[in-house]
C-alpha positions as CSV (number, residue, x, y, z in Angstrom):
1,X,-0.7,62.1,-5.1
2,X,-4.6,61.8,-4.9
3,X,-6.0,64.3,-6.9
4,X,-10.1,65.2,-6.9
5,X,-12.3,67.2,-9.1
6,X,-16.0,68.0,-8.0
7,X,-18.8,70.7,-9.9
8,X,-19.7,72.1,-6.1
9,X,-22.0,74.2,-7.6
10,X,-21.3,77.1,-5.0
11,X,-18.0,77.2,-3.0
12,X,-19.1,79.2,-0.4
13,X,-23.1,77.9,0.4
14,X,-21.6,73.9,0.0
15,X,-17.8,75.1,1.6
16,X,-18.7,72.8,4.5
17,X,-19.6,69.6,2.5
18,X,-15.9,70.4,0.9
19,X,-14.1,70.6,4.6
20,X,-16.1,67.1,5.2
21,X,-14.7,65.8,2.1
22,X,-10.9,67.0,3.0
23,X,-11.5,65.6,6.0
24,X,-12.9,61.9,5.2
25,X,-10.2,61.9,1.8
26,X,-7.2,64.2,2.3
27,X,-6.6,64.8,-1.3
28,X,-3.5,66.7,-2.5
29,X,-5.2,68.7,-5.1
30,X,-8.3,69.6,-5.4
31,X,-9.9,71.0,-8.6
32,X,-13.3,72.7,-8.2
33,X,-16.0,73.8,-10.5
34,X,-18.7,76.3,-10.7
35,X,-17.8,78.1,-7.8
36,X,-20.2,81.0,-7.9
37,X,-18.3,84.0,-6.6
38,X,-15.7,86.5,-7.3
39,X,-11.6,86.0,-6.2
40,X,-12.5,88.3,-3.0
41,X,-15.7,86.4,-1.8
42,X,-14.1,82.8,-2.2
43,X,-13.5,80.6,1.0
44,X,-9.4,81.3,0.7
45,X,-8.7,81.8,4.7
46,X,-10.7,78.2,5.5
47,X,-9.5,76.2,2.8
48,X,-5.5,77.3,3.7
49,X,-6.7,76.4,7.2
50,X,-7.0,73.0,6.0
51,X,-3.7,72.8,4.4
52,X,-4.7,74.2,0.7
53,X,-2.5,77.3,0.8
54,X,-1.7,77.1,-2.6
55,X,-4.9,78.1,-4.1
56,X,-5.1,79.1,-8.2
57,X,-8.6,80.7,-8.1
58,X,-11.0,82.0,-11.3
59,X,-14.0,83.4,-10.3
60,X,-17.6,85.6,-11.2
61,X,-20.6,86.4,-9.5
62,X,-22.8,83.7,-9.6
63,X,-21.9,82.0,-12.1
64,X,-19.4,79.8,-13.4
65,X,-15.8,79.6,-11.8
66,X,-12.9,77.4,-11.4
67,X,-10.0,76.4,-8.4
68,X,-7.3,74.9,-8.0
69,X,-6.4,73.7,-4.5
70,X,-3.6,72.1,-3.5
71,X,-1.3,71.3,-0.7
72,X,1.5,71.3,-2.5
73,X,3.2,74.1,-4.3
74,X,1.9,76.1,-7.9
75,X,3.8,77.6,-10.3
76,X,3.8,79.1,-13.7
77,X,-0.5,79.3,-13.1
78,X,-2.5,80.4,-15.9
79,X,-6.1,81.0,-17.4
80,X,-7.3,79.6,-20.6
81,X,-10.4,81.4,-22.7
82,X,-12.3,79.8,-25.4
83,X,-14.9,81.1,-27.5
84,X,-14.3,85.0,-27.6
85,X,-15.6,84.9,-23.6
86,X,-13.8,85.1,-20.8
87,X,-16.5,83.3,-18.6
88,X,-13.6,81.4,-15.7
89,X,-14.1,78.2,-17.0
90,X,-10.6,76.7,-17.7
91,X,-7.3,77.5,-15.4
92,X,-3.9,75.6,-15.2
93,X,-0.7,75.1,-12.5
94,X,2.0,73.3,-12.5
95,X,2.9,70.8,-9.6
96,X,6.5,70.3,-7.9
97,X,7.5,67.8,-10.1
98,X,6.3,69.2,-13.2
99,X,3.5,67.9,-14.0
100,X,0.5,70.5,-15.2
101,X,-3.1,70.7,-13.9
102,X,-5.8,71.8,-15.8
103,X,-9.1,72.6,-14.0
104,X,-12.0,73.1,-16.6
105,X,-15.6,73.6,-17.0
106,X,-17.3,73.1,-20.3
107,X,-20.6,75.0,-20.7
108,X,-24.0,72.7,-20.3
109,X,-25.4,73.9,-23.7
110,X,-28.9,74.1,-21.8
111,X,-31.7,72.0,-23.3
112,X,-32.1,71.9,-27.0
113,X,-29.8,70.0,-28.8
114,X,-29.6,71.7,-32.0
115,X,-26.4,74.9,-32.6
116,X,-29.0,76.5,-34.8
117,X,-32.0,77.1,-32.6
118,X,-29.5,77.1,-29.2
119,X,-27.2,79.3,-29.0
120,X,-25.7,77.8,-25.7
121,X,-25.6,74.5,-27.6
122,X,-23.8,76.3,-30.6
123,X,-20.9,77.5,-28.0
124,X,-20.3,74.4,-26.4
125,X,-19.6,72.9,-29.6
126,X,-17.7,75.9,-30.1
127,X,-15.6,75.1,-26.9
128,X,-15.2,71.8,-27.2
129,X,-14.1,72.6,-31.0
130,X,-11.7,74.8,-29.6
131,X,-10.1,72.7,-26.8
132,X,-9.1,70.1,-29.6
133,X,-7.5,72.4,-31.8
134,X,-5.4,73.4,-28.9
135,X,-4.4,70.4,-27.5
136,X,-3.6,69.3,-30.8
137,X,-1.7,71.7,-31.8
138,X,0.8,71.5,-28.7
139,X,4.3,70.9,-29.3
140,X,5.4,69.0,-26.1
141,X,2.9,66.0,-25.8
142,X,5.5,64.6,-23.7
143,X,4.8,66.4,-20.4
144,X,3.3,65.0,-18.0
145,X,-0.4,66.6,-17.8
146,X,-3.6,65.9,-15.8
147,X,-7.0,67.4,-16.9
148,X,-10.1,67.3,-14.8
149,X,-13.4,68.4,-14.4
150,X,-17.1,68.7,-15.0
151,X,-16.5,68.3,-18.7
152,X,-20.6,68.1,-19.3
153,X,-20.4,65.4,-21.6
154,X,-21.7,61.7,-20.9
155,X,-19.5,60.1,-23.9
156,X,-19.6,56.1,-23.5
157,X,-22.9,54.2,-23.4
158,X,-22.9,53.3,-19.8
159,X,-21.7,56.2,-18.2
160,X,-25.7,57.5,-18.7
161,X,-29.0,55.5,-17.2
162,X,-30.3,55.0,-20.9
163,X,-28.5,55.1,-23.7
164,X,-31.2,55.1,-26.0
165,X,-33.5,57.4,-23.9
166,X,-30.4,59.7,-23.6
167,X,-29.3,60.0,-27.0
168,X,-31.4,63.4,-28.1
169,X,-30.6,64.6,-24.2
170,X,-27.8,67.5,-24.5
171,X,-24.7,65.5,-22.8
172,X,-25.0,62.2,-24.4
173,X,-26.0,63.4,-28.1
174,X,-23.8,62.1,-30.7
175,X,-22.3,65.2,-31.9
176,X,-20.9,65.9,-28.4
177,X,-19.7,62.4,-27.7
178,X,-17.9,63.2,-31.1
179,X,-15.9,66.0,-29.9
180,X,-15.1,65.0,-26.8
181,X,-13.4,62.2,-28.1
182,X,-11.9,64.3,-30.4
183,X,-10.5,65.9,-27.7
184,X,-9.3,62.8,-25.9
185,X,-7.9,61.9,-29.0
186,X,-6.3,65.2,-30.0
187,X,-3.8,64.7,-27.2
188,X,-3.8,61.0,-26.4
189,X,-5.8,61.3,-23.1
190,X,-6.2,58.5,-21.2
191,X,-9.2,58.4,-18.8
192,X,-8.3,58.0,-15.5
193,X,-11.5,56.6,-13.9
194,X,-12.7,54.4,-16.9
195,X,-8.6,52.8,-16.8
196,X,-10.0,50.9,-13.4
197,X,-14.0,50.9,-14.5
198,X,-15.0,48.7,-17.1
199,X,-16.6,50.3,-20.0
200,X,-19.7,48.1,-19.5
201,X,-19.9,48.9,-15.7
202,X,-22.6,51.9,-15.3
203,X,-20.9,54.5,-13.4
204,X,-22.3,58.0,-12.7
205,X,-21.3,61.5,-11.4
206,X,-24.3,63.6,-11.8
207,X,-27.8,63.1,-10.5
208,X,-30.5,65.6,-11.4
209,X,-32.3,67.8,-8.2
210,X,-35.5,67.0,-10.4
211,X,-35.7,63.6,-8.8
212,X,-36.0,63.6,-5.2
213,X,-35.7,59.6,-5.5
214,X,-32.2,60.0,-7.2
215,X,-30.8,57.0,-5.2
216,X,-33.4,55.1,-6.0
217,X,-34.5,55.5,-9.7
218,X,-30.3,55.7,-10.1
219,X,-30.9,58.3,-13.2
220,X,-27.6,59.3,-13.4
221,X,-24.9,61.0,-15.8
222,X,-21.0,60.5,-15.6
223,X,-20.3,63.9,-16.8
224,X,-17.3,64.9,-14.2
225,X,-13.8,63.6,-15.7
226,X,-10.0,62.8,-14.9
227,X,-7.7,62.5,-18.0
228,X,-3.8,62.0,-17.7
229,X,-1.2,61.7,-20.6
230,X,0.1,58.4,-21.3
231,X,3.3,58.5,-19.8
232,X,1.1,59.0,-16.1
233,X,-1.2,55.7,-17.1
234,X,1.6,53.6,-15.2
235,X,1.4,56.1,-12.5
236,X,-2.4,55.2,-12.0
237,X,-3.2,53.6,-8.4
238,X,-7.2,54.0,-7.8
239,X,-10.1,55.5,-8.4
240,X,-13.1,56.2,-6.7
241,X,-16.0,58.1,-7.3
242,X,-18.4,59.2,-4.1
243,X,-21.9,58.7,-4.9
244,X,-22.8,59.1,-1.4
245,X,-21.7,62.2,-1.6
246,X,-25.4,63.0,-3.8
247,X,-27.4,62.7,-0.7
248,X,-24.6,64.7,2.1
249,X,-26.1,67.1,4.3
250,X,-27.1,70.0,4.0
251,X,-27.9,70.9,0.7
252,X,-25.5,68.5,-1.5
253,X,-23.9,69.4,-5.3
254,X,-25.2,67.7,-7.7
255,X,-22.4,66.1,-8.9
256,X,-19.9,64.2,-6.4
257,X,-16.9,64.1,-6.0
258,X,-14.2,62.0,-8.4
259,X,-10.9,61.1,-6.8
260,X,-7.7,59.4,-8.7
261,X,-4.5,58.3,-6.9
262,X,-1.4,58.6,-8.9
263,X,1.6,57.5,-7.6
């Protein structure tokens, strides 16, 4: 199974960079974040023309929203709210074989890095706080489970351009590397893409629009993520990450796509 998870930021303005990338990659699943647009306005009808007719979607105007696509069968689907909000930012589905999805998309926190003067900051600590205490507290941490997505957090020292330039930059501070791998930890995740990556290899997802040399100056963030239980790490074939993808035409994301083949 090759599954993909991408921020598209706007199913419906990018949905032909997303039949380009079916077409060159043919993945099984594919999770999508920020999707910008309600259930009734998302691409549905073109994405089951190209073989996603399972579709689990969570969407709002605009703003935020989650998908799971797949060309294989969903069952026992489900949404997931954190934080008192119910903002479509985390959805499940379970696979043929049993194995669950989870398609999520943690808030950005904007640009001030401090829960007392930021109240976006506050609630993505909040979320992340959250998602540990849940994971944790699940009884069956045998089942096989995959969880991907734009997880807005740059946790290991080369998955930013600077480490030390990054460190007061909301993504890469401390406190969120800390809960995020409190989170990894609270259920034993593995991460996919870093299993084949060495941790000392610089490897990016995101690249700001700010920077209209983003190839060049290669200021990037690895911010969008793939995390299976240990009982899948065996299971783990590839992984690829489409940097290319930054610079597709017209008007590309900006994160890229991140692929995992498990097999």
């Amino acid at each position: 199974m090759r599954i993909a998870t991408w921020n598209i930021n706007s199913v419906r303005l990018r949905i032909g960079l997303v039949e380009q990338f079916i077409d060159e990659h043919k993945p099984d699943v594919i999770c999508l974040q920020e999707t910008k647009t309600v259930n009734e306005t998302f691409p549905a009808a073109a994405l089951a023309a190209k073989g996603y007719k399972h579709q689990h979607i969570l969407g709002m105007k605009s703003y935020n929203g989650v998908a799971i696509l797949s060309r294989l069968p969903l069952a026992k689907t489900g949404v997931k709210n954190w934080h008192n909000r119910e903002d479509c930012r985390h959805i499940f589905a379970e696979l043929p074989d049993g194995t669950e999805v989870h398609c999520c998309y943690v808030p950005a926190g904007r640009h001030i890095p401090d829960p007392k003067a930021n109240p976006k900051f506050a609630h993505k600590l909040g979320f992340l706080d959250e998602q540990t205490a849940w994971w944790k507290s699940r009884k069956d941490k045998s089942k096989a489970t995959i969880l991907v997505g734009d997880l807005n957090v740059a946790p290991l020292e080369h998955d930013v351009w600077s480490h030390k330039q990054m460190l007061g930059v909301v993504s890469h501070t401390p406190i969120e590397v800390e809960k995020l791998l409190n989170w990894q930890k609270a259920h034993n995740w593995v991460d996919a893409v870093r299993h084949f990556v060495p941790h000392d290899q610089k490897l990016y997802s995101w690249w700001s629009y700010r920077a209209n040399d983003w190839e060049a100056s290669d200021r990037g963030r690895r911010l969008d993520h793939i995390w299976v239980t240990p009982n899948l790490t065996a299971s783990l074939k590839k992984t690829k990450t489409l940097k290319h993808a930054r610079g597709w035409d017209p008007k590309p994301s900006d994160h890229v796509p991140v692929i995992v083949d498990i097999g």
